[in-house]
C-alpha positions in Angstrom: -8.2 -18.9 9.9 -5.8 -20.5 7.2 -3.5 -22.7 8.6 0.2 -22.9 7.2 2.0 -26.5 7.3 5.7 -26.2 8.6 6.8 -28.4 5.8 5.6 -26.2 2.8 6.8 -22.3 3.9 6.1 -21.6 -0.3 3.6 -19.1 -0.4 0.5 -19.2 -3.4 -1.3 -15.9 -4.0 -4.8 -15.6 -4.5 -4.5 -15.5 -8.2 -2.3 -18.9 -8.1 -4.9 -20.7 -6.1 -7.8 -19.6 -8.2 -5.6 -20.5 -11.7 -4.4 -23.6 -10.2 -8.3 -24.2 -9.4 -9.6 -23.5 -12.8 -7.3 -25.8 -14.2 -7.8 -28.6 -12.0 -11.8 -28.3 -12.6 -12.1 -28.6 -9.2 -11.9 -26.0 -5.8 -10.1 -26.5 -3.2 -12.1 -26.0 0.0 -10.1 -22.6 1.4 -11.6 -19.5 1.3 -14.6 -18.8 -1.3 -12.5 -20.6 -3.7 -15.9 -23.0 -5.0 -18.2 -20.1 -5.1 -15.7 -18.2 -7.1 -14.8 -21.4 -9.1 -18.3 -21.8 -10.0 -19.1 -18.2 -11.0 -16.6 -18.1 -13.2 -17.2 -21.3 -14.8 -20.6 -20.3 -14.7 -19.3 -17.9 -17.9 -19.4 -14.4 -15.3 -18.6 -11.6 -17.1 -15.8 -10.1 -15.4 -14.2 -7.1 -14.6 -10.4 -6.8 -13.2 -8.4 -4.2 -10.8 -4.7 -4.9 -11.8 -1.6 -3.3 -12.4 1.4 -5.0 -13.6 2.4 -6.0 -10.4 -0.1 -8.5 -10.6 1.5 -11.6 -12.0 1.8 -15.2 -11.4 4.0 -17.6 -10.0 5.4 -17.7 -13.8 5.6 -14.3 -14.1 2.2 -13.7 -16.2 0.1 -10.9 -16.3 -3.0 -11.2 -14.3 -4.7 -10.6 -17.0 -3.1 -13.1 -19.6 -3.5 -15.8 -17.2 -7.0 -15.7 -16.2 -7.6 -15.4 -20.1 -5.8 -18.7 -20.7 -8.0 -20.3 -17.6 -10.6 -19.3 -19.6 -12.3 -16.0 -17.4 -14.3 -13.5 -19.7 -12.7 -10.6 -19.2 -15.4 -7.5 -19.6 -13.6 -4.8 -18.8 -10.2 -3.9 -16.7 -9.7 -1.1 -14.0 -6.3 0.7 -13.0 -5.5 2.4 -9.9 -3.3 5.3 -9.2 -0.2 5.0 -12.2 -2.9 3.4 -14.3 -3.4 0.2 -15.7 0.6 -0.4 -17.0 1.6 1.1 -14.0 3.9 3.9 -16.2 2.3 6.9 -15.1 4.5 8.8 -11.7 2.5 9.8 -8.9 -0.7 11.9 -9.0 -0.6 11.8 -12.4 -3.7 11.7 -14.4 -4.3 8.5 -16.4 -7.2 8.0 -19.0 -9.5 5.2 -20.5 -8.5 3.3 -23.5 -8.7 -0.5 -24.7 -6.7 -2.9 -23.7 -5.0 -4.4 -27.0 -5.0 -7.9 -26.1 -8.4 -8.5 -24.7 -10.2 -5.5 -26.7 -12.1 -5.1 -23.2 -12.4 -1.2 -21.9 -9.9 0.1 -19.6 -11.0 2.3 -17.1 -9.0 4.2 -14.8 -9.9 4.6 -11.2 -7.2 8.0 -10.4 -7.7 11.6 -10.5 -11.4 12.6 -11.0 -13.2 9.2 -11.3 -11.9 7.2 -8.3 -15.6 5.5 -8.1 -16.2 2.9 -10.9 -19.5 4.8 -12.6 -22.5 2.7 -12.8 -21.8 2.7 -17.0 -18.0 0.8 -16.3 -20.0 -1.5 -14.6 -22.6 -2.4 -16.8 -22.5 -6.2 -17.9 -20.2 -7.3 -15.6 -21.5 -10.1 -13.4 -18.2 -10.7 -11.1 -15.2 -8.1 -10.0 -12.1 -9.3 -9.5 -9.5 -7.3 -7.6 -5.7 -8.0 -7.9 -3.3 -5.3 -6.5 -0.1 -5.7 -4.7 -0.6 -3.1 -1.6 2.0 -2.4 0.7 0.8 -2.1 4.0 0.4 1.7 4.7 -2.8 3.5 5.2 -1.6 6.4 2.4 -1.2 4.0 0.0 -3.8 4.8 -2.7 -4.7 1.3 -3.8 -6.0 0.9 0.0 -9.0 3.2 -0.9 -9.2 2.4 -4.4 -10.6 -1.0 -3.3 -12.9 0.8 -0.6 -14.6 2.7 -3.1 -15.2 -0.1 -5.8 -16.7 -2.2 -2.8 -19.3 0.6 -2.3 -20.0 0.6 -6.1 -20.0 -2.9 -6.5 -22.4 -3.3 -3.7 -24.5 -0.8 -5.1 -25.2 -2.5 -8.5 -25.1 -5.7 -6.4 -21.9 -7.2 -8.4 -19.8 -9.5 -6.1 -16.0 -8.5 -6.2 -13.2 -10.8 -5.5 -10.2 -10.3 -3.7 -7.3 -12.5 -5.0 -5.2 -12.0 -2.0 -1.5 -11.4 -1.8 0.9 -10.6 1.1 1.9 -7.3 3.4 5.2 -7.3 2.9 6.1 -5.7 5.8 4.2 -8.2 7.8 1.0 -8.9 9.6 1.4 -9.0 13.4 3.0 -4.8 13.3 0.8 -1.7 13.3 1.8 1.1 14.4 0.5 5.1 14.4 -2.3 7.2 15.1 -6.1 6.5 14.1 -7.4 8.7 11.0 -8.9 12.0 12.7 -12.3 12.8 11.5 -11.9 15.6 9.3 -8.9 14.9 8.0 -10.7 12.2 5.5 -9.2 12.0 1.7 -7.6 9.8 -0.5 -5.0 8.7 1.6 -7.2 7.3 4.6 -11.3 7.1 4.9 -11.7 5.4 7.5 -9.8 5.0 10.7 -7.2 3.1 10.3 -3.2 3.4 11.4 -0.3 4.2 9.2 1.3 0.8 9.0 -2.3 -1.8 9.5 -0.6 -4.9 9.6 -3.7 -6.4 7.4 -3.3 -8.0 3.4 -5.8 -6.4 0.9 -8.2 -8.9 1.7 -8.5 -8.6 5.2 -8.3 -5.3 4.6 -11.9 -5.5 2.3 -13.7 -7.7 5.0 -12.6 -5.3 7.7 -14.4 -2.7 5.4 -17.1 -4.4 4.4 -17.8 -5.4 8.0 -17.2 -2.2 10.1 -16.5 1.2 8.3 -18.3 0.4 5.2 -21.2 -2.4 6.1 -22.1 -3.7 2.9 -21.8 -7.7 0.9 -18.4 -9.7 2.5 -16.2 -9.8 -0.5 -15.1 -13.0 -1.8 -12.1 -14.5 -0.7 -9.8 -16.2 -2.5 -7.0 -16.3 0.1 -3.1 -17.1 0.0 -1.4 -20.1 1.3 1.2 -20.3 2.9 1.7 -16.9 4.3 2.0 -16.3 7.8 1.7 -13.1 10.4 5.2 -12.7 11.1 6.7 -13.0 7.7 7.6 -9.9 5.6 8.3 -10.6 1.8 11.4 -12.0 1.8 10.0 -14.8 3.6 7.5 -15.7 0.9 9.5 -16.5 -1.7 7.7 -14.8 -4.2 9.4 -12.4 -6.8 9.0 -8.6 -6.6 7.6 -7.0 -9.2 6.8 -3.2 -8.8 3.0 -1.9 -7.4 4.3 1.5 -8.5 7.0 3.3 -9.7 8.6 4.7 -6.2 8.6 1.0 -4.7 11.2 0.0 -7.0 12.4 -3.1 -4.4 10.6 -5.2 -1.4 13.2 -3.5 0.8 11.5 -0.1 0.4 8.2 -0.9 1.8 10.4 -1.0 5.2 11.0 2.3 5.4 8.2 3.8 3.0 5.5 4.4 6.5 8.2 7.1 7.8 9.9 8.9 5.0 6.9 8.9 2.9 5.8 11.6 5.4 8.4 14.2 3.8 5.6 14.5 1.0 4.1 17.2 3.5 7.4 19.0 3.4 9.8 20.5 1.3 12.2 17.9 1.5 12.9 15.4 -1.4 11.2 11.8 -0.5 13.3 10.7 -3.0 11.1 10.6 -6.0 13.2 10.4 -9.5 16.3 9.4 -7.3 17.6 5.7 -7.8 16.0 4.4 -4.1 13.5 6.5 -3.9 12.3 6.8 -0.4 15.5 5.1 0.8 17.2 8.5 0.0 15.8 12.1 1.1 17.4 15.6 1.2 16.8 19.4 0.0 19.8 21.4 -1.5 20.5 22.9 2.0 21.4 20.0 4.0 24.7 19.0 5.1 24.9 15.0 4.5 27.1 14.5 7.2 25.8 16.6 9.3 22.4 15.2 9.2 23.2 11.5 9.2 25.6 11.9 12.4 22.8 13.4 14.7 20.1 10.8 13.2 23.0 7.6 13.8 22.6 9.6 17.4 19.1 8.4 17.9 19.6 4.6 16.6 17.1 2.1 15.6 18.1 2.6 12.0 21.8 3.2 10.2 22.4 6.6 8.0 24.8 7.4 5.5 25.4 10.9 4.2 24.8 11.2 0.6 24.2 13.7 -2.4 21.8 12.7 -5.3 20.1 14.6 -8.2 16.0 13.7 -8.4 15.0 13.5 -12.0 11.6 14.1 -11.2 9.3 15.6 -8.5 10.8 18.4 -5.8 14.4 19.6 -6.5 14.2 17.9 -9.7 17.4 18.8 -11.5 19.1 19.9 -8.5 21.6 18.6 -6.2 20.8 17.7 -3.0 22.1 16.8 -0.1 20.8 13.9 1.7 20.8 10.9 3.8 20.6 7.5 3.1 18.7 4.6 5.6 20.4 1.4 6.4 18.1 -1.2 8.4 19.6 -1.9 12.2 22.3 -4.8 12.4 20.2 -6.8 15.1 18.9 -10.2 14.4 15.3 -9.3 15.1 15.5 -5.5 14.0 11.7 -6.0 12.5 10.6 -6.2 16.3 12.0 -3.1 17.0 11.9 -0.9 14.2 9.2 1.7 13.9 9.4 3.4 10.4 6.6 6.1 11.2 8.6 7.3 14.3 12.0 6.9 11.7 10.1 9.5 9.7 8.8 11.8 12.7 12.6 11.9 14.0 14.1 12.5 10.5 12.3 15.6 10.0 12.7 16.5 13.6 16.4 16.2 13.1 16.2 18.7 9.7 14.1 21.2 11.7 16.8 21.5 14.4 19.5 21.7 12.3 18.0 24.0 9.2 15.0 25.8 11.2 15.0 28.5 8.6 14.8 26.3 5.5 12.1 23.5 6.7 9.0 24.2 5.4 5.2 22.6 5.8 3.6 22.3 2.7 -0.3 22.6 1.7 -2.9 20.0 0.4 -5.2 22.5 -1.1 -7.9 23.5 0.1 -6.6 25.0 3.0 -5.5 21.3 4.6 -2.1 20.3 5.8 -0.6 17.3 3.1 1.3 16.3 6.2 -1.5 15.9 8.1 -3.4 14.1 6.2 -0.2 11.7 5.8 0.2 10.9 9.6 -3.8 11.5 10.5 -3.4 14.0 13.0 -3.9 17.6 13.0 -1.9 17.8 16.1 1.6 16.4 15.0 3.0 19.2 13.2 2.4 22.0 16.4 4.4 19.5 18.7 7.0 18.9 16.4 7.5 22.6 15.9 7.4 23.0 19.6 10.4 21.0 20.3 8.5 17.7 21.5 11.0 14.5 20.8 9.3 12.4 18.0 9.6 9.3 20.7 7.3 11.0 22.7 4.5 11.7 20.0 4.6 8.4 18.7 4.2 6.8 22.6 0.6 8.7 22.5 -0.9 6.4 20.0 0.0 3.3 22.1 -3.7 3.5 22.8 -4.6 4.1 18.9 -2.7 0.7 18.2 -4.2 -1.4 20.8 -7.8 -0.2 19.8 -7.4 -1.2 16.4 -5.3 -4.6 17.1 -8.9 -5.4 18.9 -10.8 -4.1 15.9 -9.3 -6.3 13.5 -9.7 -9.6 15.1 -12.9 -10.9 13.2 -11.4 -9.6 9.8 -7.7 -12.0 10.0 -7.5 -14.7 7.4 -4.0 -15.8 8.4 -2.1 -16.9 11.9 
């Protein structure tokens, strides 16, 4: 594993320590940073997963910067809200040509999620560079799981420049993926919050659910387990367009969940997922019986979403607060936060709540949590605490699982 020094707590992404690399002409002995080094130097063509949350230390664009270091850039990839990162959720993004490096850009949302052998053609190297956030639904998670199977396939090495969870690496918490309920948000089986960065993330792939060539690593320094991202002292810059702040990842496991309902997540509202209602509620009403429960802080509120469900209307709503304790991150589990919050609606507006669909005849919320059976306990009155204590087993399994893949202590 990667040992962090007590005396330097800065933490270096992936992309820093391969820059700083290149520059230097030489490679540090972490990671896979030499082989990498060398490749690249060796004049690999390359292709790049990026959004514009990947940036350096100085604030550059991925792309930019490896340009400047000298990396032949072949082609670029964008995940889900495309390459600039402009495009809202779901939405459907298309090629075009990146204007500074004239290389293609191919998105990797919608109905190509698999780079095709044709995007692929040429490149010798694949570098991948996305800020995740921790959470099995997050697209960018499976994103990468495909482009390993591709890559594997035309026997292209890919790259992970590595960057932190920002809600930490010793938590996970939730229920394994069920087979059957397999889509883009979760392939294998994995819990809501993982606990994992994107690189341990690809070994653990490579090596268990997916066998195919161990990515290369080039790792971060300075990061450790426990620290979320306002420990790293790195600055924020958006993965997409509902994670507007670090301080949303906190909560984004639970409330991200009202997707599968008809309640507003938040979307088009200023703190998206922070904020959640439906025109119905009574703000007060609802935060008093969820300050009830505690673990978290609510605040009644009305807002206006400017996109998504409710968009135009008024809504009334709640707001979350994080806990006032000291070591709150201990205790706080945002995927029971979300199972109580729509417990809390469904006793109080039984005849508004709603389930929605996922197509094709599948539950959205169940896909979302991973279980098929979630939904017929909440409805029968079981307490969210109690659903979420049945995947203490779940947790442990997969705490096990992921030993060989950790980079980091």
């Amino acid at each position: 594993m990667i040992e962090t020094s007590s005396s330097d707590r800065r933490v270096r992404t992936g992309l820093d320590n391969l820059l700083n690399n290149l520059r230097e002409g030489t490679a540090a002995e972490i990671g896979n940073l030499p082989e990498i080094c060398h490749l690249i130097r060796q004049g690999a063509n390359c292709g790049l997963v990026s959004n514009p949350a990947s940036i350096t230390e100085d604030l550059s664009s991925a792309e930019m910067a490896l340009l400047r270091a000298g990396v032949r850039l072949g082609a670029i990839f964008g995940p889900e809200h495309g390459a600039r990162g402009s495009a809202e959720a779901g939405e459907a993004v298309g090629s075009a040509t990146d204007p500074t490096t004239g290389a293609p850009v191919y998105s990797l949302y919608g109905s190509t999620v698999r780079p095709t052998p044709e995007m692929l053609a040429g490149l010798d190297l694949m570098l991948f560079d996305l800020q995740d956030v921790g959470v099995r639904f997050y697209t960018y998670t499976w994103t990468l799981s495909h482009l390993l199977e591709a890559c594997g396939e035309a026997g292209i090495p890919v790259v992970i420049l590595d960057r932190p969870n920002p809600i930490g690496g010793e938590m996970v918490e939730g229920p394994l993926l069920e087979p059957g309920l397999e889509s883009f948000l979760g392939r294998y089986a994995i819990p809501v919050r993982h606990g994992l960065t994107i690189g341990e993330l690809a070994r653990m792939f490579a090596g268990r659910y997916a066998p195919g060539p161990p990515p290369l690593i080039s790792p971060m320094t300075g990061w450790r387990r426990v620290d979320w991202w306002c420990e790293t002292r790195l600055d924020w810059a958006a993965p997409s367009p509902n994670i507007p702040t670090p301080e949303t990842t906190w909560i984004y496991p639970g409330t991200c969940l009202l997707e599968g309902t008809n309640l507003s997540e938040g979307r088009g509202a200023p703190l998206p997922f922070r904020v959640c209602g439906a025109p119905w509620i009574e703000p007060d009403r609802l935060a008093a019986r969820l300050n009830e429960l505690g673990g978290s802080r609510w605040r009644g509120l009305y807002f206006t979403p400017s996109s998504s469900k409710h968009s135009g209307i008024t809504c009334g709503g709640v707001e979350w607060y994080r806990p006032h304790a000291s070591d709150w991150r201990k205790e706080f589990h945002p995927v029971r936060t979300g199972l109580e919050l729509i417990q809390a609606v469904k006793e109080l507006w039984p005849g508004e709540f709603r389930w929605l669909s996922g197509g094709a005849g599948r539950s959205h919320f169940d896909r979302l949590i991973g279980r098929s059976d979630v939904r017929a306990r909440l409805d029968a009155g079981e307490s969210a605490a109690s659903i979420a204590a049945g995947w203490s087993e779940d947790e442990a399994r997969f705490l096990n699982d992921r030993k060989p893949y950790l980079l980091y202590s």
